[in-house]
MMTF fields as JSON, N, C-alpha, C and O atoms, coordinates in Angstrom:
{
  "mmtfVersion": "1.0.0",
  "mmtfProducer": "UNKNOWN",
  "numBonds": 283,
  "numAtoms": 284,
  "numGroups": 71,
  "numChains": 1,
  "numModels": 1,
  "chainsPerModel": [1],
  "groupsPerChain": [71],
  "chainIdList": ["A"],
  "bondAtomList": [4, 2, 8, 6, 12, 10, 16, 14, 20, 18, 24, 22, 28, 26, 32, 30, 36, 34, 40, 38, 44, 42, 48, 46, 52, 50, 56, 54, 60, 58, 64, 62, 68, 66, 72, 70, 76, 74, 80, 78, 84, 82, 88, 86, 92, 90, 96, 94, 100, 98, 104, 102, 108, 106, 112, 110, 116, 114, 120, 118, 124, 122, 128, 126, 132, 130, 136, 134, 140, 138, 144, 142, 148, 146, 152, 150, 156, 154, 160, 158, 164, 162, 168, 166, 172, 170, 176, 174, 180, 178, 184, 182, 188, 186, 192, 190, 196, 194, 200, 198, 204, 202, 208, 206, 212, 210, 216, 214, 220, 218, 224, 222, 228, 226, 232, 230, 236, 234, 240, 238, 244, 242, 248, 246, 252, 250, 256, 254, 260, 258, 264, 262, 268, 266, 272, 270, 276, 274, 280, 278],
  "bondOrderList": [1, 1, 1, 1, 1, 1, 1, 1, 1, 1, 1, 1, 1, 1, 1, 1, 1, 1, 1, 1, 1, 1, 1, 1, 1, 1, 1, 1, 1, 1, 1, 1, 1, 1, 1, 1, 1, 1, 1, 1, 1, 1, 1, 1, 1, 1, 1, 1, 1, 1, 1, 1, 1, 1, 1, 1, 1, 1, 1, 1, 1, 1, 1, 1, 1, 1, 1, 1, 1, 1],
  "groupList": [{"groupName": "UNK", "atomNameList": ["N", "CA", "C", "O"], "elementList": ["N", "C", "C", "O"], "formalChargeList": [0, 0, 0, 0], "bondAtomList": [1, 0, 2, 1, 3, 2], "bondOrderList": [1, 1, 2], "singleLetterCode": "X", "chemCompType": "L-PEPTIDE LINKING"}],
  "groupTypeList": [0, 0, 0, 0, 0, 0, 0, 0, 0, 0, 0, 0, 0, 0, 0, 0, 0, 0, 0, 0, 0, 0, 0, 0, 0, 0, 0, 0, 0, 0, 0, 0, 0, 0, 0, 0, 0, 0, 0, 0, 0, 0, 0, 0, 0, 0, 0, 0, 0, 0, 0, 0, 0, 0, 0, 0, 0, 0, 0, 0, 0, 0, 0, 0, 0, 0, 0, 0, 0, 0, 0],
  "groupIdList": [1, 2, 3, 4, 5, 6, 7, 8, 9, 10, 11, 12, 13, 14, 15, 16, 17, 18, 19, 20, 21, 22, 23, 24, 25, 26, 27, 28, 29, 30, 31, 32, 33, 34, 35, 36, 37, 38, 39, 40, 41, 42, 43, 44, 45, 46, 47, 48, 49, 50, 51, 52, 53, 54, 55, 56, 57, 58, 59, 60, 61, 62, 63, 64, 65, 66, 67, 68, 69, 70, 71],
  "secStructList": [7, 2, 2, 2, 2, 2, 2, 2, 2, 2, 2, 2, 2, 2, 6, 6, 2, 2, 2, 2, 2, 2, 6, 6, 6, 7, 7, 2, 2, 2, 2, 2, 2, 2, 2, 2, 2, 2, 2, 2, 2, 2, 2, 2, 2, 2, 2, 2, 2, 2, 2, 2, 2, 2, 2, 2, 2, 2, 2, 2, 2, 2, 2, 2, 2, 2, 2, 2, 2, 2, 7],
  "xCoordList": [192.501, 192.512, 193.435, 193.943, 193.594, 194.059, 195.699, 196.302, 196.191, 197.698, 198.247, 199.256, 197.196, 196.88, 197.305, 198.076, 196.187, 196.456, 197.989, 198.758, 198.253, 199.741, 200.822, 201.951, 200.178, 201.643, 201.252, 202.122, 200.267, 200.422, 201.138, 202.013, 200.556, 201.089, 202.609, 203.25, 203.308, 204.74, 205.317, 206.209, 204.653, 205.427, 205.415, 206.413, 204.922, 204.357, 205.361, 206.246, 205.895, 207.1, 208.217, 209.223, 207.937, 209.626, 209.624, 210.567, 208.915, 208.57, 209.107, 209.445, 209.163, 208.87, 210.614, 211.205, 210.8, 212.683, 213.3, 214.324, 212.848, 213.3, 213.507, 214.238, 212.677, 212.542, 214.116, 215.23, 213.605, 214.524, 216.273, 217.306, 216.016, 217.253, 217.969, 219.148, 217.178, 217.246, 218.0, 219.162, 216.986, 217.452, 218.135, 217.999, 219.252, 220.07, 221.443, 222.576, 221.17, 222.259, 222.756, 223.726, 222.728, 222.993, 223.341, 222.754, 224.203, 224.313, 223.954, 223.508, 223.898, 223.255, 223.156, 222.132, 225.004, 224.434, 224.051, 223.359, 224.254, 223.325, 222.203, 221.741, 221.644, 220.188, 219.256, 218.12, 220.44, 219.852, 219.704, 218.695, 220.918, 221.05, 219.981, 219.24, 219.891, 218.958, 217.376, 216.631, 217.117, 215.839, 215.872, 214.81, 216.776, 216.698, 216.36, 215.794, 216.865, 216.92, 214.935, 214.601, 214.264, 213.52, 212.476, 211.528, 212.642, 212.038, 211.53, 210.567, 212.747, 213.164, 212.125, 211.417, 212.269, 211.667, 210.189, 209.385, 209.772, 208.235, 208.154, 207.099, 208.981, 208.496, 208.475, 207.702, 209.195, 208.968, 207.707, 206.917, 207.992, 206.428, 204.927, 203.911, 205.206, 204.152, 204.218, 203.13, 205.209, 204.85, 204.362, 203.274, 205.196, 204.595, 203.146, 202.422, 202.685, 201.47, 200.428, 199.339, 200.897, 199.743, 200.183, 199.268, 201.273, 201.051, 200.26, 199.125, 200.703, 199.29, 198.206, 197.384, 197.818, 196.358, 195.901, 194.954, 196.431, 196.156, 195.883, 194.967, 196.626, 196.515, 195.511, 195.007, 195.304, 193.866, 192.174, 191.149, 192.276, 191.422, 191.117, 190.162, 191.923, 192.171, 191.93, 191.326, 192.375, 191.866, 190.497, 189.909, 189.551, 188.159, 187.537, 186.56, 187.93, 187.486, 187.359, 186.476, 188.235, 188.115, 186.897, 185.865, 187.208, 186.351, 185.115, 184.479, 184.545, 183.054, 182.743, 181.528, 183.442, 183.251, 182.699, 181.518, 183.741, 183.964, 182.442, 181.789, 182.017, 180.687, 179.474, 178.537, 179.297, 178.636, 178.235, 177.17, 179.896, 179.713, 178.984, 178.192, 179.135, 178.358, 177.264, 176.612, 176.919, 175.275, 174.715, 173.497],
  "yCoordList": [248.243, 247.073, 245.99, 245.099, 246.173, 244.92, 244.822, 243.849, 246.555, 246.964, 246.0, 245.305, 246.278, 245.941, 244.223, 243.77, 243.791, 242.14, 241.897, 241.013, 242.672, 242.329, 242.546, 242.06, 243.61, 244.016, 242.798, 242.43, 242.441, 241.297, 239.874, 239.316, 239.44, 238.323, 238.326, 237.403, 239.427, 240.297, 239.86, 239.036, 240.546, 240.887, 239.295, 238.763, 239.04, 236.929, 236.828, 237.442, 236.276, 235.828, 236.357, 235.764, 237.308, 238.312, 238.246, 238.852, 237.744, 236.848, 235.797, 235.52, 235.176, 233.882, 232.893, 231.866, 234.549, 234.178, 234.49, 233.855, 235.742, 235.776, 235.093, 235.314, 234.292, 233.601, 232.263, 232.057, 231.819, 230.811, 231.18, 230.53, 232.208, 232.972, 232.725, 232.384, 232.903, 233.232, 231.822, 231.728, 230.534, 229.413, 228.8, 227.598, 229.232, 228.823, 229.687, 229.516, 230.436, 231.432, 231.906, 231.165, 232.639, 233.62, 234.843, 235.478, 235.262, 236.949, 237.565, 237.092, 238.872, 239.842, 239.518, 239.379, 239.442, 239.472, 237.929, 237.789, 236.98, 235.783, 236.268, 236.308, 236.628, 237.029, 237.445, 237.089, 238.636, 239.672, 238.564, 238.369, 237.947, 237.241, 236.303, 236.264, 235.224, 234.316, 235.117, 234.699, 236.123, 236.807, 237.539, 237.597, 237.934, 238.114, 237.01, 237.221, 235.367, 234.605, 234.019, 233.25, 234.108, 233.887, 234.756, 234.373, 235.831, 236.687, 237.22, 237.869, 236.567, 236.418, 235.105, 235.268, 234.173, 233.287, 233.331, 232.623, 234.197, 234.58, 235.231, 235.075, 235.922, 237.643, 236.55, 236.858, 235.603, 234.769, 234.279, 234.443, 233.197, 232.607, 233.008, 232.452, 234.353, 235.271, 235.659, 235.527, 236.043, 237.184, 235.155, 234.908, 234.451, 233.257, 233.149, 233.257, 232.903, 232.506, 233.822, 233.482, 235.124, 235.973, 235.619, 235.658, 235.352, 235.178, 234.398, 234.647, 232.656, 231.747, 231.816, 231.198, 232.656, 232.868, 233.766, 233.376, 235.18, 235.767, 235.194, 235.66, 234.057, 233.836, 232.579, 232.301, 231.727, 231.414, 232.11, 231.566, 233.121, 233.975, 234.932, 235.681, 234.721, 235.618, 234.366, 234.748, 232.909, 231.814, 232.156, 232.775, 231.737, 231.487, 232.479, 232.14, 233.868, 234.752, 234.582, 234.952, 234.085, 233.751, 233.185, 233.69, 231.876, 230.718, 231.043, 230.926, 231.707, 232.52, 233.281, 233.36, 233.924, 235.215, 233.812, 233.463, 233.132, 232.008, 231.52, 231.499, 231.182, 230.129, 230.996, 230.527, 232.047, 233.465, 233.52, 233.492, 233.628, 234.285, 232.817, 233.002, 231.974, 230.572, 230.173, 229.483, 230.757, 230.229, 231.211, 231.387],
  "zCoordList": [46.651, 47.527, 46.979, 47.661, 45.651, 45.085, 45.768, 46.22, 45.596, 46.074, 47.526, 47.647, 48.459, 49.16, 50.05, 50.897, 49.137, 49.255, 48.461, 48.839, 47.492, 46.816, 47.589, 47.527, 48.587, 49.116, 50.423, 51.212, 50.458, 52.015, 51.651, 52.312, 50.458, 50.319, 50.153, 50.656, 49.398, 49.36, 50.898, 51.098, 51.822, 52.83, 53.366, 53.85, 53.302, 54.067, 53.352, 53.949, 52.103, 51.239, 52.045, 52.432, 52.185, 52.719, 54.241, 54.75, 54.953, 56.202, 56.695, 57.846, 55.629, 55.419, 55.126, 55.461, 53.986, 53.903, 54.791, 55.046, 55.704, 56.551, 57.94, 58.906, 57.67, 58.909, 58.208, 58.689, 57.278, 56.811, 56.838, 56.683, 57.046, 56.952, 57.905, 57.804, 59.244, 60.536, 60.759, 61.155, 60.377, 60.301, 59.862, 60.093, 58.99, 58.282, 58.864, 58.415, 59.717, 60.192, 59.006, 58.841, 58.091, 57.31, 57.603, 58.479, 57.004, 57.287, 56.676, 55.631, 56.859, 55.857, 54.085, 53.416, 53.505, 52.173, 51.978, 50.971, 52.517, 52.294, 52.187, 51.046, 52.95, 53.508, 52.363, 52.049, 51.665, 50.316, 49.052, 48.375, 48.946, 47.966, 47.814, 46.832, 49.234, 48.953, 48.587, 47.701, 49.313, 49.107, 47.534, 46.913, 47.098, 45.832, 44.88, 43.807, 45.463, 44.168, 44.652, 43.751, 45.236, 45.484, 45.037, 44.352, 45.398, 44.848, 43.291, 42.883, 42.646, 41.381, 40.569, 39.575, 41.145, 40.586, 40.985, 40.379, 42.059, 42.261, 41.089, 40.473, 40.608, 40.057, 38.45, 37.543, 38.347, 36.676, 36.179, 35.25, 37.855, 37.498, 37.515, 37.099, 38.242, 38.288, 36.5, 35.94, 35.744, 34.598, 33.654, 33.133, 33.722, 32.931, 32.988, 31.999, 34.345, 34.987, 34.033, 33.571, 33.871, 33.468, 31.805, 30.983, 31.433, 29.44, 29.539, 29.134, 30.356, 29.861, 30.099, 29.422, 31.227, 31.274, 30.368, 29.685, 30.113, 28.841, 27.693, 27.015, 27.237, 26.286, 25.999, 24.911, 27.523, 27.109, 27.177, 26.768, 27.664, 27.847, 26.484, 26.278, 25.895, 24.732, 23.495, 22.493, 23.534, 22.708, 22.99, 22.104, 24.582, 24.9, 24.215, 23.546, 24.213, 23.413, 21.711, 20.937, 21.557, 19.984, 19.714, 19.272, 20.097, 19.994, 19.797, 18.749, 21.426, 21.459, 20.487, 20.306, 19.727, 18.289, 17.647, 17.633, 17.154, 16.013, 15.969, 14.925, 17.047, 17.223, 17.206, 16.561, 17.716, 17.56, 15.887, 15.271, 15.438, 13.759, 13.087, 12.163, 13.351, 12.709, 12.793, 12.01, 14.13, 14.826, 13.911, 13.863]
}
């Protein structure tokens, strides 16, 4: 299911440029290009967005041992 919702919110984005596309009268490799650079900076802030959450999830985890091993 998860594939799923990934590939919907995907296609809404790619919807979405496309529509902007439409509106900007672009041609094809406009079209690719701009959807590439967009796409691109989804696909960053997506891999950023999972280090910092990893890595506070992975601090909270510490912490909980830390206070565990003391109590």
């Amino acid at each position: 299911m998860e594939n799923k919702s990934q590939n919907n919110w995907y296609r809404s984005l790619l919807d979405k440029i496309n529509e902007l596309a439409e509106q900007f009268g672009l041609d094809d490799p406009q079209t690719n290009r701009f959807r590439d650079f967009i796409v691109g900076i989804a696909r960053d802030q997506f891999k950023a967005g999972n280090r910092s959450g990893a890595g506070w999830a992975f601090e909270q985890a510490r912490k909980k041992m830390t206070q565990e091993q003391t109590a």
